[in-house]
C-alpha positions, 0 to 999 in steps of 0.5 A, spaced: 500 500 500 503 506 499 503 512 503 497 515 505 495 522 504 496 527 509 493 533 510 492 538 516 486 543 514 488 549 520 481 553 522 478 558 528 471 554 529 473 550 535 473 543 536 465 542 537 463 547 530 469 544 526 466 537 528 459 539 526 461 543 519 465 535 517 458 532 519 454 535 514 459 535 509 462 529 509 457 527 503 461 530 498 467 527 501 465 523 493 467 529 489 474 528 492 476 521 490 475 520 482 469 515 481 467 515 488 460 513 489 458 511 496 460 513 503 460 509 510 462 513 516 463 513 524 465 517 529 469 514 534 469 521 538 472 526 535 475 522 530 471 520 524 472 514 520 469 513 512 470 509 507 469 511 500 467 505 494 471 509 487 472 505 481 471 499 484 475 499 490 475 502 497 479 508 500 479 507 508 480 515 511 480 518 518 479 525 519 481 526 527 478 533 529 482 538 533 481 545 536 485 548 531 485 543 525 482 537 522 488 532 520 486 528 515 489 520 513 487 518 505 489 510 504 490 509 497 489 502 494 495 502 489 490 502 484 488 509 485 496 512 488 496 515 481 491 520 484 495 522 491 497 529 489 489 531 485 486 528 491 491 532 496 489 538 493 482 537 492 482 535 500 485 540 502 481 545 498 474 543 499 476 542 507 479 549 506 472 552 504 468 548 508 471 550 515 471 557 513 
């Protein structure tokens, strides 16, 4: 398996209003990953787990909610590694636009 993403996203909200942003955003998580369908989440926390199916495989992700930032791990299936730089970016800016 290669290297997962990794991304920190800084924010000013808190823990509780980032948590909350994540929570009803996390459906549009599948705009990120290319040819992603469904997403199964989890929270342990203030840690969300959640699966993403794309292309027909399965990208395990976790985002751990802090006070100052949400720091983010993306596990790409070898298949999909080829993406790791678009889906950073794509993180990294839809994170960005959802915790301002």
């Amino acid at each position: 398996m290669a290297d997962p993403v990794v991304v920190d996203i800084p924010h000013k909200l808190g823990r509780a209003a980032a948590r909350a942003r994540i929570a009803g955003g996390v459906g549009r998580i599948t705009e990120i990953v290319p040819g992603g369908g469904h997403v199964e989440q989890r929270w342990e926390g203030d840690t969300l787990h959640f699966t993403v199916s794309a292309m027909g495989q399965k990208v395990s992700s976790r985002l751990d909610v802090l006070d100052d930032k949400v720091h983010a791990e993306v596990d790409l299936p070898p298949m999909l590694a080829l993406f790791a730089s678009k889906i950073r970016e794509k993180l990294t800016e839809k994170g960005t636009k959802l915790l301002e």
